[in-house]
C-alpha atoms as one frame of an Amber mdcrd trajectory, in Angstrom:
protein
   0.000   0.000   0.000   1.431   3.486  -1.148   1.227   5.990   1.456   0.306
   9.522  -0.522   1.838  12.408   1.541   1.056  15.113  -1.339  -1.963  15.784
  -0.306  -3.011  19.247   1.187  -2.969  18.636   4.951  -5.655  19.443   6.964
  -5.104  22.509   9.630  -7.130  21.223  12.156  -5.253  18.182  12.240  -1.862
  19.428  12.257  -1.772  23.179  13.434  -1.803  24.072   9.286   1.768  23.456
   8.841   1.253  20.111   7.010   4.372  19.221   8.327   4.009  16.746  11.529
   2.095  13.816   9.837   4.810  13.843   7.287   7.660  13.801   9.217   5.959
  11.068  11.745   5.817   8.828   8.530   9.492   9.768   7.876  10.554   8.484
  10.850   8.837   5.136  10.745  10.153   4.509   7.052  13.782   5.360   8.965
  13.489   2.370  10.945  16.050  -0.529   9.659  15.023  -4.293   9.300  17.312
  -5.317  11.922  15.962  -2.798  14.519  12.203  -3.652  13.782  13.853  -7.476
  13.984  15.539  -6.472  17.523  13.126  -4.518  18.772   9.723  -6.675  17.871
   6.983  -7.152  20.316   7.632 -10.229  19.911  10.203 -12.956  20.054  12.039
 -14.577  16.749  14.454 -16.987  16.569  15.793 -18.829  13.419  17.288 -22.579
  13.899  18.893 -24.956  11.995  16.802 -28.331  11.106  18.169 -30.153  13.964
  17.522 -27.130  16.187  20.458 -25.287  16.716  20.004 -21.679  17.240  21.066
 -19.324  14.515  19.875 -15.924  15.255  17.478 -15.060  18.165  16.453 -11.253
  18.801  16.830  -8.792  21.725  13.245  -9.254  22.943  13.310 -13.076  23.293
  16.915 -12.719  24.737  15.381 -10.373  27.567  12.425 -12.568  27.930  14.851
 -15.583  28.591  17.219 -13.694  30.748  20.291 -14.662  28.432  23.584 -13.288
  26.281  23.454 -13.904  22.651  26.958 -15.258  23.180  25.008 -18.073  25.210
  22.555 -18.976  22.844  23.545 -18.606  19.181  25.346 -21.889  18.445  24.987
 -23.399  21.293  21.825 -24.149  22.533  18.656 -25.723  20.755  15.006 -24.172
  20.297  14.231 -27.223  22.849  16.580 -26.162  25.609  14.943 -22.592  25.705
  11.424 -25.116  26.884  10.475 -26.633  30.260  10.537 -30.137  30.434   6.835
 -30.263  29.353   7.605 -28.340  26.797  10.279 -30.646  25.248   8.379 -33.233
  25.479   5.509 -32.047  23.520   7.780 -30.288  21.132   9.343 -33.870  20.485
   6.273 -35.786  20.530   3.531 -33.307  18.312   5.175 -29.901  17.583   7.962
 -31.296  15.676   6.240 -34.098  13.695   3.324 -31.878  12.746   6.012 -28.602
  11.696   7.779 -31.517   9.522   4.661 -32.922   7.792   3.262 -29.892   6.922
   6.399 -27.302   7.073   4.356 -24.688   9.476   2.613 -24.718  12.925   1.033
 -21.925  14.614  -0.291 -21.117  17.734   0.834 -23.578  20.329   0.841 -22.567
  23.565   4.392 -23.609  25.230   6.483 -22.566  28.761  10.035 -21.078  28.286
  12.615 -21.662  31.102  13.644 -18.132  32.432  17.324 -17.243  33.778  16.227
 -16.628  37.125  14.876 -20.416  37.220  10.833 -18.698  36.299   8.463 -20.204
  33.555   6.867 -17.652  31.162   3.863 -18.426  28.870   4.603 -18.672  25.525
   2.639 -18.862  21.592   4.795 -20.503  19.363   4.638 -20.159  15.544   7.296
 -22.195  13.206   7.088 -22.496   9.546  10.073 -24.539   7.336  12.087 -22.293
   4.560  13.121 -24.195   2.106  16.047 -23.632  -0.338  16.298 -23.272  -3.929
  16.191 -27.050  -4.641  13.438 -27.649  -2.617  15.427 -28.716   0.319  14.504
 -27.226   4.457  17.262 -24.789   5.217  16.095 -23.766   8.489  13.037 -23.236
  10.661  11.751 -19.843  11.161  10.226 -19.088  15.032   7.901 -16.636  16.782
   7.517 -16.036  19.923   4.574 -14.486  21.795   3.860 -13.318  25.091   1.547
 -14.998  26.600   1.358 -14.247  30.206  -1.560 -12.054  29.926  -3.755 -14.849
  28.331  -2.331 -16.964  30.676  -3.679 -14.645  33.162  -7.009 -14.140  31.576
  -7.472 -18.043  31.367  -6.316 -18.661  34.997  -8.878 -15.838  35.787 -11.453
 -17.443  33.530 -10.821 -20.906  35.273 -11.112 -19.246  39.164 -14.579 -17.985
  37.675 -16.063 -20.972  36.592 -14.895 -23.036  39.509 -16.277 -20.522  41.500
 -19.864 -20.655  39.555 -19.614 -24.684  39.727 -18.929 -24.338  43.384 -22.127
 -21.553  43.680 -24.314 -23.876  41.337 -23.879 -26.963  43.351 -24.394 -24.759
  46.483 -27.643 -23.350  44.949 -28.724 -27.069  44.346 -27.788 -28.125  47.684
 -29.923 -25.541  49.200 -32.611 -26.185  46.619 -32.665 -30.103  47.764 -32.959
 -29.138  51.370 -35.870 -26.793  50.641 -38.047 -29.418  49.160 -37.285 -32.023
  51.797 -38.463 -28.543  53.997 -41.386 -28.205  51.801 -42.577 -31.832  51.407
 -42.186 -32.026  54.874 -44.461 -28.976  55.628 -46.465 -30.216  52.990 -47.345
 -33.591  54.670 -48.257 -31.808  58.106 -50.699 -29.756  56.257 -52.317 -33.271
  55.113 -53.391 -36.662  56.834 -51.500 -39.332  58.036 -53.367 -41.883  56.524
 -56.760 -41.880  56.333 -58.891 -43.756  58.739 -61.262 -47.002  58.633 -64.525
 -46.486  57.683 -66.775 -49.221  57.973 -68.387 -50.933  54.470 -66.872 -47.681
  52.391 -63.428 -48.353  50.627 -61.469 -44.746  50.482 -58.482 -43.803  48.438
 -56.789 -40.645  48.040 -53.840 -39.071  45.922 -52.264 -35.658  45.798 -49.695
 -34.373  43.459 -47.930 -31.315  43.591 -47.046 -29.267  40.477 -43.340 -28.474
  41.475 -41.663 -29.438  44.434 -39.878 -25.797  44.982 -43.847 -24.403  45.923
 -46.306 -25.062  48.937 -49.197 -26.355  47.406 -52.815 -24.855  48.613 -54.770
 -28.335  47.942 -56.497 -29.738  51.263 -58.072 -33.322  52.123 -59.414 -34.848
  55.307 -61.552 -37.523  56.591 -62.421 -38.077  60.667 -64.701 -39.633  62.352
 -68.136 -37.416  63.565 -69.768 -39.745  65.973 -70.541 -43.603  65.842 -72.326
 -43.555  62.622 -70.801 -40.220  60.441 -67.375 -39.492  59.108 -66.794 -36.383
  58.167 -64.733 -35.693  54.913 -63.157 -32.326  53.121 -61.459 -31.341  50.094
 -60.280 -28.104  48.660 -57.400 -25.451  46.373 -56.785 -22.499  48.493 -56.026
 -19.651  46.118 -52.266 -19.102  45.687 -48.790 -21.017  46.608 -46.487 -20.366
  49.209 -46.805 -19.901  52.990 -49.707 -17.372  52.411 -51.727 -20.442  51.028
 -50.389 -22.781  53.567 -51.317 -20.713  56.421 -55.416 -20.390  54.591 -54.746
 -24.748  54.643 -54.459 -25.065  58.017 -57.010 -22.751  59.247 -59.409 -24.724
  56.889 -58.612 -27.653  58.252 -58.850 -27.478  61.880 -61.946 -25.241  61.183
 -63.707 -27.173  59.544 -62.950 -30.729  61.662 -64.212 -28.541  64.794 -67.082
 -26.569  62.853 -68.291 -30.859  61.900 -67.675 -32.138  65.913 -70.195 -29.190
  66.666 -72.585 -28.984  63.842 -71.984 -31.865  61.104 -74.495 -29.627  58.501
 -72.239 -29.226  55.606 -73.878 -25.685  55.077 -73.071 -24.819  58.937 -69.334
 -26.210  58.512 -68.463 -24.197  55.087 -70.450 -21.485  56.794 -68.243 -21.221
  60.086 -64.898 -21.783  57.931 -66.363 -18.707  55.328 -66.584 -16.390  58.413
 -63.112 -17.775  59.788 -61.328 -16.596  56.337 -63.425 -13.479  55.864 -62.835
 -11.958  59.315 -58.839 -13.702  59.209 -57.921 -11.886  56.285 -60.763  -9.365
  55.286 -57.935  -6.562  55.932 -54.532  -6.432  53.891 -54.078  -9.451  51.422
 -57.313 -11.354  51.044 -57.603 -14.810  50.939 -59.832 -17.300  49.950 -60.725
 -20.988  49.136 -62.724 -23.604  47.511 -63.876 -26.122  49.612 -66.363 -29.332
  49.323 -67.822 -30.396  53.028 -69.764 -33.522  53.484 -70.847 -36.553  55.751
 -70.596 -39.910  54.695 -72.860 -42.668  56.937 -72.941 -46.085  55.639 -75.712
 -49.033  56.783 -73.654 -51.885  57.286 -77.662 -53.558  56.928 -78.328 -52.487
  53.302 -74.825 -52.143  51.681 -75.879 -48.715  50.979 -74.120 -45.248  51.915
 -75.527 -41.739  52.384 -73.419 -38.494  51.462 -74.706 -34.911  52.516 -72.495
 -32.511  51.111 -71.942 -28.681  50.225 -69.938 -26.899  48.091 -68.442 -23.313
  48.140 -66.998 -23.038  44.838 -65.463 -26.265  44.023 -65.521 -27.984  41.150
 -68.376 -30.189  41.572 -68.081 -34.457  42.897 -68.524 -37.170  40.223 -70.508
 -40.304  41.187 -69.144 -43.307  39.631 -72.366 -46.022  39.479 -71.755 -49.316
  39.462 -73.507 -49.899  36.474 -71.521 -47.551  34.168 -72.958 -44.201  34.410
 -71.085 -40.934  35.815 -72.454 -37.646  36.814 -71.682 -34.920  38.472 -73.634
 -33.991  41.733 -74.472 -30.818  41.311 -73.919 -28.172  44.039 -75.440 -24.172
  42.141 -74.549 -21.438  43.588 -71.778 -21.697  46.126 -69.860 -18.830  46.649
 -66.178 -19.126  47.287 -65.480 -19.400  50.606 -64.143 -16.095  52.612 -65.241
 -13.373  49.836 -67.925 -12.470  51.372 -68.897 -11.678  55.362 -72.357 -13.575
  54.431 -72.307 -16.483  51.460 -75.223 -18.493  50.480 -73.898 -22.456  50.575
 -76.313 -25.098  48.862 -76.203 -28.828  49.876 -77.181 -31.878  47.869 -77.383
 -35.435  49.134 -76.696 -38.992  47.586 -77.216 -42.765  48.026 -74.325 -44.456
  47.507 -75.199 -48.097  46.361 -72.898 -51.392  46.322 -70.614 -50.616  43.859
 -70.534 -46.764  43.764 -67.820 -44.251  44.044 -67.849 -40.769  45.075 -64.696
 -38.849  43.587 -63.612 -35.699  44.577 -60.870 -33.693  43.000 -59.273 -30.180
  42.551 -59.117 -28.286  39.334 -55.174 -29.174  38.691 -57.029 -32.090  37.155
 -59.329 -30.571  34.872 -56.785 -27.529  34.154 -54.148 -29.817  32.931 -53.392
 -28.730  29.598 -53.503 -31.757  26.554 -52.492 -32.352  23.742 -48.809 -32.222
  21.642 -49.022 -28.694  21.929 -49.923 -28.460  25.537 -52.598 -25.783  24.502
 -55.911 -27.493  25.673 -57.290 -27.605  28.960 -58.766 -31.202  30.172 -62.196
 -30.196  31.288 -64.957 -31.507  33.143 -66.753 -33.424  30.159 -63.769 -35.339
  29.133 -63.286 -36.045  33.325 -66.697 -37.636  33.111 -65.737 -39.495  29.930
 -62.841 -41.074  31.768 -64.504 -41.554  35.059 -67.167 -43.434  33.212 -64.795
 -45.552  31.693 -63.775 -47.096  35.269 -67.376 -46.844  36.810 -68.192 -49.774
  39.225 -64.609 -50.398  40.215 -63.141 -50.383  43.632 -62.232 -46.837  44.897
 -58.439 -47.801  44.984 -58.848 -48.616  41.115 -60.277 -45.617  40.128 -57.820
 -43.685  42.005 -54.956 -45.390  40.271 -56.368 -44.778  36.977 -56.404 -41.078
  37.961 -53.099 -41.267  38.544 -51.749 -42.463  35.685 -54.036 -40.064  33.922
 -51.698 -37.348  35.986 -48.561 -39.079  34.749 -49.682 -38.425  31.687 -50.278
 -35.350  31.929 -46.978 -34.261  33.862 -45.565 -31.787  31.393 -49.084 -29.832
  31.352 -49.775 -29.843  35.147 -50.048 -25.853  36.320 -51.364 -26.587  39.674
 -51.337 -28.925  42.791 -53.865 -32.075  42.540 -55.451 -33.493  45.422 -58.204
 -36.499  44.760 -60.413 -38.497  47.591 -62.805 -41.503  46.566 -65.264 -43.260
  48.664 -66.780 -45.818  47.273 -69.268 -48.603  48.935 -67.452 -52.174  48.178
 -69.502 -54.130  45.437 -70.987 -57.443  46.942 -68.331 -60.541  46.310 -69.776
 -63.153  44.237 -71.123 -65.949  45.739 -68.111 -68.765  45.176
């Protein structure tokens, strides 16, 4: 590239003499080969094929700590390398730099007068003679101490991230043991015995790193009730587990003093309303009811209320599924008064009485992970398992879940009581 310097120069630039840019190119073009050789920012060497040093420049010699006297003639490229470094050059740098006459970029170690190792980048490329022949090998040096730095600052980093990432999943595996474990004191034991009903339950949270808000219970009223529960308290977190257990213990004292359903929803609506009515409200969905079986007639009788929930399936033994409906419960603690409506059913030999949250029928279907479940298709595959045990249709539920385990959104709690179907006569 021609450098044109006959141009008129700029004043701005150079104080309108036209003089300085000129004379700072002058100066560059007075530099010699030898003392842009000497005086490189880099090192360069030249060696004979075997190795022998033939000219090496100021900057390498200052690098190495060394006399030119000491080098030239005397000593081999693989003498100025650590032990490492000879070793590599003898096994891959020099076998790869003869089969293909140049090699750049290698990182090496140079030994140091004062007994130190610097970081090297060696380039080498072959010059061959005018038959064809190798005459010598041709060697730059680079300094590579700041890379060396950079990488050694790169490595601290990442150990250090590995170190904070398998702290962070430490911490995140003792916070879901904490959470499962809070999660299973906001829930039964195991449920108890009820005589001639079967029960089953199941509940599944969406991700283990949340509280869930879903709620079950069954207890015994008196000699001839049980009292059972299920509901989705609005939210995650501590806020929602906090709504959980005041439902529960509510609700299992509201039933020891009045088993209505209407009066237990009712007592639990005015324990959420008046608990949170200030600051940030709360609220719940809830199904209350009493189960009473007659051990004489097979049979079962649920009284139940609903305020809000997603309405209970019966499961008949012959087939059929419905829902049993429950219009016009209001969710419970919204308002200071709500209107709760019951609704009562005969379970016969054979029947099941499901109860579920919505994280069943708001799991979203499909390849695309777009549809929602819904009630109808629920009742579709409730039907399909009508007139098996409790246990059986809970299982099937559950593998309905597993399948649906990449659309669940929310917790799922499920509770079936069912009245055993007569055993045939053998």
């Amino acid at each position: 590239m021609t450098i044109r310097t006959d141009q008129e120069p700029d004043p701005q630039q150079d104080g309108g003499g036209g003089h300085t840019s000129n004379a700072a190119f002058a100066a560059l073009l007075e530099d010699s080969a030898e003392e842009l050789y000497e005086s490189a920012p880099c090192g360069y060497l030249s060696t004979l094929m075997d190795g022998t040093i033939a000219k090496i420049n100021t900057r390498l010699l200052e690098w190495l700590g060394l006399a030119e006297d000491d080098v030239v003639g005397r000593m081999r490229f693989t003498d100025l390398l650590t032990v490492g470094g000879r070793l590599y050059h003898e096994t891959h740098f020099a076998p790869l730099l003869q089969l293909h006459g140049e090699i750049g970029g290698i990182a090496l170690e140079i030994r140091q007068a004062g007994g130190g190792r610097m970081p090297v980048l060696v380039s080498s490329v072959v010059k061959h003679g005018a038959t064809g022949g190798p005459l010598l090998i041709r060697t730059t040096v680079f300094d590579a101490r700041d890379r060396r730095a950079y990488e050694e600052e790169l490595l601290r980093a990442r150990k250090a991230a590995e170190a904070a990432h398998r702290q962070a999943e430490a911490d995140r595996a003792r916070l879901q043991d904490a959470l499962a474990a809070l999660q299973q004191s906001l829930l039964p034991d195991r449920l108890p015995p009820v005589p001639g009903v079967e029960t089953a339950v199941h509940y599944r949270a969406a991700s283990p790193d949340h509280l869930g808000g879903d709620f079950y219970d069954l207890f015994p009223i008196d000699g001839k009730r049980f009292g059972f529960f299920l509901g989705d308290v609005c939210g995650k977190g501590p806020q929602a587990a906090a709504v959980t257990s005041l439902a529960r213990y509510t609700l299992r004292a509201a039933a020891l003093h009045d088993p209505d359903p209407i009066s237990a929803l009712s007592t639990l609506n005015q324990a959420v309303y008046e608990r949170y009515t200030t600051g940030d409200p709360r609220y719940c969905t809830t199904i209350f009811g009493t189960i009473e079986p007659d051990l004489a007639t097979g049979q079962a009788t649920v009284h139940l209320a609903s305020g809000g929930h997603p309405p209970a399936l019966v499961l008949r033994a012959d087939g059929a599924a419905d829902f049993l409906h429950t219009p016009g419960g209001l969710l419970v603690g919204i308002l200071q008064s709500a209107h709760f409506v019951s609704a009562t059913a005969i379970l016969e030999p054979g029947d099941t009485l499901l109860l579920y949250t919505d994280g069943l029928t708001e799991a979203r279907t499909g390849e695309d992970r777009t549809a929602l479940f819904g009630d109808e298709a629920l009742r579709g595959f409730a039907a399909r398992h009508a007139g098996r045990p409790a246990r059986v249709v809970v299982e099937a539920l559950i593998g309905l879940l597993d399948d649906f385990a990449d659309g669940l959104e929310d917790d799922t709690a499920l509770l079936a009581l069912g009245v055993p179907a007569p055993k045939p006569q053998e």
